[in-house]
C-alpha positions as CSV (number, residue, x, y, z in Angstrom):
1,X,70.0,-17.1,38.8
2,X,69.3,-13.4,39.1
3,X,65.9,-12.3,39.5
4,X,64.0,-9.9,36.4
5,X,62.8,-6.4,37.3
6,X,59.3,-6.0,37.6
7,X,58.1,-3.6,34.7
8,X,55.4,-1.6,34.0
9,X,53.9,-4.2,31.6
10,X,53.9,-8.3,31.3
11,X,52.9,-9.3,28.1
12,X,53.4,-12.3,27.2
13,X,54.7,-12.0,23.3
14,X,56.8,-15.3,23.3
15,X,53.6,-17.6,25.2
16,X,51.4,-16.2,22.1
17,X,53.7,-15.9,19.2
18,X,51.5,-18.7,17.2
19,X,49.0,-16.1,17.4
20,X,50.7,-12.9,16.2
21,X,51.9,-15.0,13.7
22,X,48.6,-16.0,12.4
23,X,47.5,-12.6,12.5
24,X,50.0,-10.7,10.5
25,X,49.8,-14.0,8.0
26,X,46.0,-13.1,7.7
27,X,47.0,-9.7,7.1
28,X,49.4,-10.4,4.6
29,X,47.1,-12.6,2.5
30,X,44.8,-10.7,2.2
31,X,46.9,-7.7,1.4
32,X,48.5,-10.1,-1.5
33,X,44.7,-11.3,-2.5
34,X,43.6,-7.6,-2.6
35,X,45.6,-7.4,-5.9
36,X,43.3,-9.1,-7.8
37,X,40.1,-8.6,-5.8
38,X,40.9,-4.4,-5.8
39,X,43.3,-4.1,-8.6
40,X,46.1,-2.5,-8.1
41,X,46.5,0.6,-10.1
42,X,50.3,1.7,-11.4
43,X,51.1,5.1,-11.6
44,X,52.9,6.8,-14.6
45,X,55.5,6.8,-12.7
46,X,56.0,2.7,-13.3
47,X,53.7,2.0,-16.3
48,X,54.3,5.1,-18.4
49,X,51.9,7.8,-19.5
50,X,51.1,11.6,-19.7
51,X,51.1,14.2,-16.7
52,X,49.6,17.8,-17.6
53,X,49.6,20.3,-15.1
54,X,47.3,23.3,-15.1
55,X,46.9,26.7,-12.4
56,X,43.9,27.9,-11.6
57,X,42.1,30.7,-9.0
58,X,39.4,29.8,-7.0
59,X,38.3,26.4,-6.1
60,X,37.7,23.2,-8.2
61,X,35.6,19.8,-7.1
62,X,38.4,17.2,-7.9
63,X,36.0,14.7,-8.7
64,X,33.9,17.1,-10.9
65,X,36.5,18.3,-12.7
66,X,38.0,14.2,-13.4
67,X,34.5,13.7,-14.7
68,X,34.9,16.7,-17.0
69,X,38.7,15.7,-17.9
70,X,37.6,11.8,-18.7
71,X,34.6,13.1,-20.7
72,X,36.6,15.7,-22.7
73,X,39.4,12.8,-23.5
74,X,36.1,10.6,-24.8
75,X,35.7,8.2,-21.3
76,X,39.5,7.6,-21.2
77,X,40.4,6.9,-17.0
78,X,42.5,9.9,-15.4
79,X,44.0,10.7,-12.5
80,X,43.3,14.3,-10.6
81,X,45.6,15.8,-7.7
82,X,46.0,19.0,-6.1
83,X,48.8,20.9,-4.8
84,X,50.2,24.5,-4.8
85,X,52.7,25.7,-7.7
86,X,55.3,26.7,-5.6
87,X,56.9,29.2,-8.5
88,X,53.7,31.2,-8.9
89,X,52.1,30.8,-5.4
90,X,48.6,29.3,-7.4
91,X,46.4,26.0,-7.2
92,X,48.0,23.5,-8.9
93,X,45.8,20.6,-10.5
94,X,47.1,17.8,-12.2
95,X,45.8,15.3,-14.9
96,X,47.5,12.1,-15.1
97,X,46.9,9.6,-17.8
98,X,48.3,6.0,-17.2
99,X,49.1,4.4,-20.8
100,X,51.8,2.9,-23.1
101,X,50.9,5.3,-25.6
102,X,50.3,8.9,-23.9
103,X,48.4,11.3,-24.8
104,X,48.7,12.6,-28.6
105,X,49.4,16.2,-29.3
106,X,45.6,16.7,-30.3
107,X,43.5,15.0,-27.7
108,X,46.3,17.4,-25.2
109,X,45.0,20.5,-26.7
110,X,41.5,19.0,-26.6
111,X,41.7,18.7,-22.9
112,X,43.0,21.8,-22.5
113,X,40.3,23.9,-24.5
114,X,36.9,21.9,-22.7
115,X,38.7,22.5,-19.4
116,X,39.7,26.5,-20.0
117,X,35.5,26.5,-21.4
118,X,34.1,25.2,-18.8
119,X,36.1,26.2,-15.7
120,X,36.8,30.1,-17.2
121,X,35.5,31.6,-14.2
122,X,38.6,29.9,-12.1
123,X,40.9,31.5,-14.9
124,X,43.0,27.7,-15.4
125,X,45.9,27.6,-17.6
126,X,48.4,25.2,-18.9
127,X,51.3,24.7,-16.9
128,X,53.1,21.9,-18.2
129,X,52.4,18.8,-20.1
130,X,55.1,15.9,-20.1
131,X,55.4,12.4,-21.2
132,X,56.8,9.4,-19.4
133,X,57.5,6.6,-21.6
134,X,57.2,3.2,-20.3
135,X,60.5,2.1,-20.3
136,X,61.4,4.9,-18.0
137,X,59.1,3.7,-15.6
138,X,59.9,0.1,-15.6
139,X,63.9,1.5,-15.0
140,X,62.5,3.6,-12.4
141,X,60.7,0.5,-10.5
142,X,63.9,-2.1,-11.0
143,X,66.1,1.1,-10.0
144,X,64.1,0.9,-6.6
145,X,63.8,-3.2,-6.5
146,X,67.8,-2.8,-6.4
147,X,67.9,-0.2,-3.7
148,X,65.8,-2.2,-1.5
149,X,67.9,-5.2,-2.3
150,X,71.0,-3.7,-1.5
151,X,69.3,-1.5,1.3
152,X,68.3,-5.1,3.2
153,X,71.8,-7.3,2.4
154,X,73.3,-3.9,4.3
155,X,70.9,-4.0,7.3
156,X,71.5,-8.2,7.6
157,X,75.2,-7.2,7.6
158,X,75.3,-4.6,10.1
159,X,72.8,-5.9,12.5
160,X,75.0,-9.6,12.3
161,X,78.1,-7.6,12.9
162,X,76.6,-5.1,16.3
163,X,74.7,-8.0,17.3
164,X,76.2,-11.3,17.3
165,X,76.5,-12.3,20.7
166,X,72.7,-12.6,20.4
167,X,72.1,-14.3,17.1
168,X,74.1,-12.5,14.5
169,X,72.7,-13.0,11.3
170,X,69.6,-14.8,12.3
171,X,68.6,-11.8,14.1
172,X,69.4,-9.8,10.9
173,X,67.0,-12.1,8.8
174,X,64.1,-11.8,11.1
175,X,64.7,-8.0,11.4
176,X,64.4,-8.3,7.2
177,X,61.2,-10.5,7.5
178,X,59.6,-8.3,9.9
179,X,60.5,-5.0,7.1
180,X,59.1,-7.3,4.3
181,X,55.8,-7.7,6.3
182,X,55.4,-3.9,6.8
183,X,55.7,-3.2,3.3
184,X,53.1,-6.1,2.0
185,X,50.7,-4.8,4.5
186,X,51.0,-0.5,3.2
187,X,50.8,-2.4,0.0
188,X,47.9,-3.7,0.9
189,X,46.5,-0.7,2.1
190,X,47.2,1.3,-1.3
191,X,45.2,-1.2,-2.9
192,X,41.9,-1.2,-0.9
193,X,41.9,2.5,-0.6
194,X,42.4,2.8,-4.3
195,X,45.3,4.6,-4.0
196,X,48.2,4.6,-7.5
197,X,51.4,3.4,-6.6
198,X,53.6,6.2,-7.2
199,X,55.7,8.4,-5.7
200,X,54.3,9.0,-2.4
201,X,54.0,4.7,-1.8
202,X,57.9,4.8,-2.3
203,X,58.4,8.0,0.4
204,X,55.8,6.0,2.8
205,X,57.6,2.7,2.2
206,X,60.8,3.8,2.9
207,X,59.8,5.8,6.0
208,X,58.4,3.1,7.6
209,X,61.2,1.2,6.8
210,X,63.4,4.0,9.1
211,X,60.5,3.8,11.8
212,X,60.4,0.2,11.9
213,X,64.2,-1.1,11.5
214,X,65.2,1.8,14.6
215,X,62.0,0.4,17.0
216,X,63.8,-3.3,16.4
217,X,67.2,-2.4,16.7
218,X,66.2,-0.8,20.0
219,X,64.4,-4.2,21.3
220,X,67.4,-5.7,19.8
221,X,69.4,-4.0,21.8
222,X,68.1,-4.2,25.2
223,X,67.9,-7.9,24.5
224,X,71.9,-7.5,24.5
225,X,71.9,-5.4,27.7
226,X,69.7,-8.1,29.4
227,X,71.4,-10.8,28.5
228,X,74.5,-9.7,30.3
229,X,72.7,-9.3,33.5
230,X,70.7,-12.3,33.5
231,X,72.6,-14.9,31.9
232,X,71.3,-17.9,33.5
233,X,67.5,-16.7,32.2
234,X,65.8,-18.6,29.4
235,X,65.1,-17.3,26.0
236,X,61.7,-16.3,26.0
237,X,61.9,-14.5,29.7
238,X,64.8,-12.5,28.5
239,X,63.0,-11.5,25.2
240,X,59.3,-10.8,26.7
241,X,61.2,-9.0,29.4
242,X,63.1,-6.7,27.1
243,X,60.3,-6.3,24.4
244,X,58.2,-4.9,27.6
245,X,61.2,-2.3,28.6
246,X,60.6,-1.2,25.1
247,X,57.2,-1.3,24.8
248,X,56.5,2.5,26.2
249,X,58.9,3.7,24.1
250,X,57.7,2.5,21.0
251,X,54.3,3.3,21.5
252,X,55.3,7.0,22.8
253,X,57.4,7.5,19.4
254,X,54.8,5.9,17.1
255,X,51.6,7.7,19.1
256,X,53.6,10.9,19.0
257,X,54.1,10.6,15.0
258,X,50.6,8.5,13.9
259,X,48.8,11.8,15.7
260,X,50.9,14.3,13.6
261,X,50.2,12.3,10.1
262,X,46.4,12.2,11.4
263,X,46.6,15.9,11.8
264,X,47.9,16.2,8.5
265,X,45.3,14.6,7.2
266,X,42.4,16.2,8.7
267,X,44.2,19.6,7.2
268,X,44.7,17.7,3.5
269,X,41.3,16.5,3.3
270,X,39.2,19.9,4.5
271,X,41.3,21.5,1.6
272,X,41.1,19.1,-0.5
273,X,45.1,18.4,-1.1
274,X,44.3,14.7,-2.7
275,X,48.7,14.2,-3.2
276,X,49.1,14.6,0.5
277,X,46.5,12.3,1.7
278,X,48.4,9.4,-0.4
279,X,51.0,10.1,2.1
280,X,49.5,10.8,5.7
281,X,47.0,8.3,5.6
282,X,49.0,5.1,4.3
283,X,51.6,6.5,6.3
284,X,49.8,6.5,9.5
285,X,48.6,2.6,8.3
286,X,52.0,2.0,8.3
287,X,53.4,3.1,11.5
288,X,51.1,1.1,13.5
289,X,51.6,-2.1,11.3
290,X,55.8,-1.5,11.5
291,X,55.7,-0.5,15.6
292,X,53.3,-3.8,15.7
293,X,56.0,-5.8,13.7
294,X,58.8,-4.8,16.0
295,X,57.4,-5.7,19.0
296,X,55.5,-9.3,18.3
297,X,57.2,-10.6,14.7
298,X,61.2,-9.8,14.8
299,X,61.9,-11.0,18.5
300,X,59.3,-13.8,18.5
301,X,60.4,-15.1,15.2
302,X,64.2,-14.9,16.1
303,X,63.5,-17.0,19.5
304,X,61.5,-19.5,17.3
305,X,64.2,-19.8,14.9
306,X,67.2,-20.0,17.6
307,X,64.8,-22.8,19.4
308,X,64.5,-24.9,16.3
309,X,68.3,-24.4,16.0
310,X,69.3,-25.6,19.4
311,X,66.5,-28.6,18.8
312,X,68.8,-29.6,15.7
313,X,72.0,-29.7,18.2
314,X,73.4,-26.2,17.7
315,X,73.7,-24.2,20.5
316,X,71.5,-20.8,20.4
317,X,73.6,-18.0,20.2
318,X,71.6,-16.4,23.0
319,X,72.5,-18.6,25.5
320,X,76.1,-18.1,25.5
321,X,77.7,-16.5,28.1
322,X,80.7,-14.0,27.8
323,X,83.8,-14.5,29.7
């Protein structure tokens, strides 16, 4: 039997795999539960609505001016964002109005007039106005349903294929599972921070999706490396041992990236860029949940899943040896 390397770290992910388990169970729960007790809030995007967008000098109090907008449409609930209007080089606010129906022609112009009246001094005008009906965004939210779909059966297939001498499809599957618990858990986040889902939960999904399949792969594949050099090593050594050669470099690369979306923002937040904090700070919720999934869900639950197939009779692909 050959003897394992020491390495710079010894944790023991296979010894307390009940317990990572448990914990991203937890999390998942409650990021399930947080539907109801939160209420998750569609954007137009998937439900349908209106979108106006004005230009203005200056600077505006978001939340003042969404107490102006909803008070001027008669209490109806609207969504505020700011950005820069890349064609004219202005502030860019926008009003979004989630609703089967829209906004009619005269409650648009109504907006328009008590928000030119009372914020005159920052000189806002109408940029654009346009209406997304809602069976454009329930196409839009199947569209993406598919693309995951297809995006996951492709990912099973090519990890089975690179992979098989150490568990194939299996090891597909748990890579899969370990992608479906990042994604319930930025959910989740969304939801408690009040957050629509919209565009920017798509871009953080499937970014994290990127971040989180690579850091597996790369535990995937040192698993592969190990396993020719110490063949006669059990299971869970081989895997703790090759999820702690990849420990440092997972936790460099996601360190290295959560500090830049933190940075981001910081910068968002002191100007007051509302669209870009839906991004950084989900996204920054998200790389720490998908580097945590790579290292103590994928492995752990493909070792689990080999065991109980070698307790059935079947021999675990892992413990094969090459000739």
């Amino acid at each position: 039997m050959n003897n394992a390397p020491k390495t710079k770290f010894n944790l023991k992910f296979m010894e307390n795999r009940k317990t990572l388990f448990i914990i991203s169970g937890c999390l998942i729960l409650f990021s399930i539960l947080s539907t109801f007790i939160f209420k998750a809030k569609l954007d137009i995007q998937f439900k349908g609505g209106t979108l106006i967008s004005y230009i203005y000098t200056g600077d505006i109090d978001v939340n003042a001016f969404q107490r102006d907008a909803e008070e001027a449409l008669g209490g109806l609930s609207v969504k505020v964002t700011t950005g820069t209007d890349f064609n004219t080089g202005k502030n860019n606010i926008q009003v979004s109005l989630v609703s089967n129906a829209g906004l009619t022609a005269e409650k648009q112009i109504q907006l328009t007039n008590a928000l030119e009246e009372k914020y005159a001094a920052n000189e806002i005008e109408l940029l654009s106005s346009t209406d997304v009906s809602p069976s454009a965004g329930s196409e839009f939210f199947r569209k993406c349903l598919v693309a995951a779909a297809l995006s996951a059966i492709v990912l099973i297939l090519y990890i089975a294929f690179r992979f098989k001498n150490i568990g194939g499809w299996l090891a597909g599957i748990c890579a899969i599972i370990a992608l479906l618990h990042d994604i319930i858990i930025v959910y989740g986040s969304f939801v408690v921070m009040h957050m629509s889902i919209d565009a920017n939960f798509m871009a953080v999904i499937l970014t994290i999706l990127g971040y989180s399949i690579n850091d597996t792969i790369v535990i995937y594949d040192r698993i592969r490396e190990n396993r020719g050099l110490y063949k006669d090593m059990p299971l869970k050594d081989l895997v703790n041992l090759s999820t702690n050669q990849s420990l440092v470099r997972s936790i460099n690369t996601s360190v290295t990236t959560i500090f830049a979306m933190l940075c981001v923002t910081v910068v968002a937040i002191m100007r007051g860029v509302t669209s870009i904090i839906s991004f950084s700070l989900p996204m920054t919720i998200g790389l720490v949940v998908g580097t945590y999934s790579s290292l103590c869900i994928a492995a752990p639950l493909w070792v689990w899943l080999e065991e109980r197939k070698g307790a059935k009779g079947e021999k675990p692909a892992a413990a094969t040896v090459e000739k």
